[in-house]
C-alpha positions in Angstrom: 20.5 252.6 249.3 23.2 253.9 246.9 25.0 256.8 248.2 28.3 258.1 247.3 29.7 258.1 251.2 28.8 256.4 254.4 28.8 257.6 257.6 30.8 256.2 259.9 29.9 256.1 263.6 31.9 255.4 266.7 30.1 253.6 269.3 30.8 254.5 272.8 29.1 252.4 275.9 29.3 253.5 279.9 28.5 251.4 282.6 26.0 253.7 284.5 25.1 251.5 287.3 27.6 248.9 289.1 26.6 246.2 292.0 29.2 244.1 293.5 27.9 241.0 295.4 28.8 237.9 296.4 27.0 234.8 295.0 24.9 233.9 298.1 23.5 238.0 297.9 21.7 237.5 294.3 18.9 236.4 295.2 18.5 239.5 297.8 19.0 242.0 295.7 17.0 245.1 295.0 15.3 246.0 292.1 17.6 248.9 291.2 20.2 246.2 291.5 18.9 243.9 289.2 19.2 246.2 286.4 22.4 245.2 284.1 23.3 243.4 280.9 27.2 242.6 281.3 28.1 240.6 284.8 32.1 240.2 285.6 32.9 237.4 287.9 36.0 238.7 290.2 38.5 237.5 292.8 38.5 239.7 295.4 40.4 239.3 299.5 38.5 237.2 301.8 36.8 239.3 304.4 35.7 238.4 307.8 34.6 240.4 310.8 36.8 240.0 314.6 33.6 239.3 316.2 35.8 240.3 319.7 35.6 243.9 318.4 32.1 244.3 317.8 30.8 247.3 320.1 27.5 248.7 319.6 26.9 252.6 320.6 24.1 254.1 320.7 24.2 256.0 316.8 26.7 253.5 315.4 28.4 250.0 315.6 32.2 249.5 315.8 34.2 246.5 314.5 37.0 245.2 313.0 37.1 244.4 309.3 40.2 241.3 308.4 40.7 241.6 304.8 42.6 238.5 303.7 44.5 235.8 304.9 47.8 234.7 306.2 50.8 236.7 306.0 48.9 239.7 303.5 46.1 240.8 306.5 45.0 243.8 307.3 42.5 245.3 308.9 40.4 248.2 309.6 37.9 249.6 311.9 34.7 250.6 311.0 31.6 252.9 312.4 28.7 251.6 310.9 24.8 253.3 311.8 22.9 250.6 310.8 19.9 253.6 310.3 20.3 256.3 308.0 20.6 259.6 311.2 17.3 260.5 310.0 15.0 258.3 312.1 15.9 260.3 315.6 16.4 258.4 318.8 17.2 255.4 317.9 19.5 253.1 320.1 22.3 250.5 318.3 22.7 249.4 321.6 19.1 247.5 321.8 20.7 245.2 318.8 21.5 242.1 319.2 24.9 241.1 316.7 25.2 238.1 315.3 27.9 237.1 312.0 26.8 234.2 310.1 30.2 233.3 308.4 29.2 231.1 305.4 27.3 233.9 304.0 29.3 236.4 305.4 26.3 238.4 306.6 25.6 240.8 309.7 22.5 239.9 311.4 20.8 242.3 314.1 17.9 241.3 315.8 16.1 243.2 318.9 14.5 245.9 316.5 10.4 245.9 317.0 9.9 245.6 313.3 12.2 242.6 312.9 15.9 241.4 311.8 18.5 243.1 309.7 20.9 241.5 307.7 23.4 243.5 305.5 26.2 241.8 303.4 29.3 242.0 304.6 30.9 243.1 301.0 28.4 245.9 300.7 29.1 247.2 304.4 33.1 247.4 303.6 32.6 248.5 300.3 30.5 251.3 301.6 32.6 252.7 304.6 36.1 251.4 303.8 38.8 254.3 303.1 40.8 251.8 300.9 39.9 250.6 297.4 38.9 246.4 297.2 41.6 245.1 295.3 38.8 243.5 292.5 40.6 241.1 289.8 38.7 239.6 286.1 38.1 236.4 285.8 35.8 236.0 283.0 33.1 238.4 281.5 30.1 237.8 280.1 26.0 238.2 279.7 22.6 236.6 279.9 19.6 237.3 278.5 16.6 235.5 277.8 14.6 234.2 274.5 13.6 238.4 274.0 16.5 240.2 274.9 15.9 240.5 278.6 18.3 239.8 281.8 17.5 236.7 283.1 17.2 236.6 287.0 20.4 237.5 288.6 19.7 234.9 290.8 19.9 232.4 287.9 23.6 233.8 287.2 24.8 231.1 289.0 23.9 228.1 286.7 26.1 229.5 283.9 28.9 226.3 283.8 31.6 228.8 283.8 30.9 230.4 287.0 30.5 227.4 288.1 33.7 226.0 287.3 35.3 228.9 288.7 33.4 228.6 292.3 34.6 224.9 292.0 38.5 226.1 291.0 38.6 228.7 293.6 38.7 226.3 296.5 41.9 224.5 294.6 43.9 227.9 293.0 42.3 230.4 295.0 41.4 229.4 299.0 42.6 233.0 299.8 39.9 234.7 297.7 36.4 235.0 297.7 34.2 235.2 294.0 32.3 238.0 293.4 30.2 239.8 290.5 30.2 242.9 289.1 27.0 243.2 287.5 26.8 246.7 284.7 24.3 248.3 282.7 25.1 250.1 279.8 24.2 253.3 278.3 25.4 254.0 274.4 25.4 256.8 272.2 26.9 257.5 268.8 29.7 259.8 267.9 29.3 260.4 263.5 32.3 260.8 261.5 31.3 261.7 257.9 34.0 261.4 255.1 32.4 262.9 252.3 32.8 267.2 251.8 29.3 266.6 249.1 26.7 265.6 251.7 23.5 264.8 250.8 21.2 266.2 254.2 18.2 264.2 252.4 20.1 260.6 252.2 22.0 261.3 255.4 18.7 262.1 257.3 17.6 259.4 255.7 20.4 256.6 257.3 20.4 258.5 260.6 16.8 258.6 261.3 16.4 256.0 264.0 20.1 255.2 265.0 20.5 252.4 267.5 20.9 254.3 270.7 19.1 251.8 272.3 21.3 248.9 274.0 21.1 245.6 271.5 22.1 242.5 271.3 24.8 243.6 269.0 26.0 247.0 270.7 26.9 244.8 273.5 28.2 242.0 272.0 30.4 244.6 270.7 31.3 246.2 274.3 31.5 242.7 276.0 34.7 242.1 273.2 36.0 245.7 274.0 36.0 244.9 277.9 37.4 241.0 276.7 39.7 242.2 274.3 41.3 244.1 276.9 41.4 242.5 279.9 42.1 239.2 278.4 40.0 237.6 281.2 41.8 233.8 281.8 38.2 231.9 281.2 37.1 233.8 278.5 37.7 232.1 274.9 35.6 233.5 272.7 36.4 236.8 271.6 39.8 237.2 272.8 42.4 238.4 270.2 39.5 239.7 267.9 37.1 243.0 267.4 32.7 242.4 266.9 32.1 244.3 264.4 28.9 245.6 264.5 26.3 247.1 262.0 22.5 248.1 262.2 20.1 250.4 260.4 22.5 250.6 257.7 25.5 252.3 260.1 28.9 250.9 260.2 30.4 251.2 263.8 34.0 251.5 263.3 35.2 251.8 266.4 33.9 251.0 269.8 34.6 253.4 273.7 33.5 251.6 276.5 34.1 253.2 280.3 33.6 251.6 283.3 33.7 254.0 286.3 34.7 251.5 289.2 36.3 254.0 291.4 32.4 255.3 292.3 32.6 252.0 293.9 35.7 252.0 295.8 37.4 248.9 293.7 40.7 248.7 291.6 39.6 246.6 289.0 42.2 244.7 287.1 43.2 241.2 285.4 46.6 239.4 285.5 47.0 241.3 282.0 45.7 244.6 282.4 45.0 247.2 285.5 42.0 249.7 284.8 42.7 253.2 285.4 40.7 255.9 286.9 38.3 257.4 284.5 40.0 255.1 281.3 38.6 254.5 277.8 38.7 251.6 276.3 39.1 251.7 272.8 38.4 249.0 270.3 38.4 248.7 267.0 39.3 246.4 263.5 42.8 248.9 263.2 43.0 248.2 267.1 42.7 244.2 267.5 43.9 241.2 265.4 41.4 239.9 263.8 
């Protein structure tokens, strides 16, 4: 279509839902977890529970959380009801604790209707007052043959999360690897140069604008979030802005938000620290191309 402007749009993407887990939880997790379309792999404290301090009331549990190790521990005490206070009557004290270490899950057994485990991660994440220090490694996605997330349970045979499980226990024995599985929302924001606009050409062009999440609109925020964290495994589009264009629009600049603080982490790479509520704003004026 000849016209004697173009609309330009700026694209801006928000990570409405966030699950941290470790690798040994993806293949537990639930359906509302499964849901996302960018995954961050993350360095984040060791943590183990002092299985000395585990004392079990009757509406909650109490132990001791270690979060590290060496000379950088600390820890914290936590009150944990292992039942949401609306089932009435019920006794923590007829559990039975046990803490499976390789996993790094809580297992309680004596319950008529069978055992509970919960993870660890999501137990301090939850009911910890601090935020989990939560550093980028590498981002990136998978999707199958039509667009869709593969398993998250099938995260793990990407090679480079697997070389960075296998680097960990060399560069990193003090940390733990977790991911930070998003999904994105996106909307448009148009910016129209011309004063002489033609409604009938311009309805025409902004008829069916891509508000749903593509293959390009996040290509375009996985090299935002890349471009500026500067994640040390990722190669491909560091130093360089995706420029993206569908049904005819030309996205010239691209807001991505994360939101981590709902989760209690300070996300951050060894170039960049994210800050509370902070757009990230890429485009070709932006990044070196």
């Amino acid at each position: 279509m000849n016209t004697k402007y173009m609309p330009d749009y700026e694209l801006q993407t928000c990570a409405y839902h966030l699950t941290l887990c470790c690798p040994y939880d993806l293949g537990h997790l639930s359906p509302d977890d499964r849901r996302y379309n960018i995954y961050v792999a993350t360095l984040i404290p060791k943590l183990s529970i002092d299985e000395d301090s585990v004392q079990l009331f009757e509406d909650y549990i109490r132990f001791d959380v270690i979060v590290g190790t060496g000379e950088h521990t600390t820890r914290e005490t936590l009150d944990v009801s292992v039942f949401p206070s609306v089932i009435p009557g019920f006794d923590h004290r007829k559990f039975e604790f046990d803490y499976e270490k390789p996993r790094k899950a809580m297992v309680f057994t004596g319950w008529e209707k069978g055992v509970i485990e919960l993870s660890l991660l999501q137990v301090y994440r939850e009911h910890s007052k601090y935020y989990l220090d939560t550093e980028i490694l590498y981002i990136g996605q998978e999707f199958g043959e039509n667009g869709e997330p593969l398993p998250a349970e099938g995260l793990m045979s990407d090679l480079t999360l697997q070389k960075i499980e296998a680097d960990l226990l060399h560069e990193y024995p003090e940390k733990d690897l977790a991911l930070l599985l998003l999904e994105f929302k996106s909307q448009l924001l148009e910016e129209i140069d011309s004063e002489d606009e033609d409604l009938v050409q311009l309805q025409e062009i902004t008829k069916n604008p891509p508000l749903e999440l593509n293959n390009q609109i996040l290509n375009a925020t996985e090299a935002a979030l890349i471009n500026h964290f500067n994640p040390e495994y990722n190669k491909k589009f560091n130093n360089g802005f995706s420029r993206v264009e569908d049904h005819g629009l030309h996205y010239h600049s691209i807001t991505v938000q994360v939101h981590p603080d709902i989760m209690g982490l300070k996300l951050f790479s060894k170039k960049k620290t994210y800050l509370s509520n902070e757009r990230i704003i890429s485009s070709p004026l932006l990044s070196k191309n």
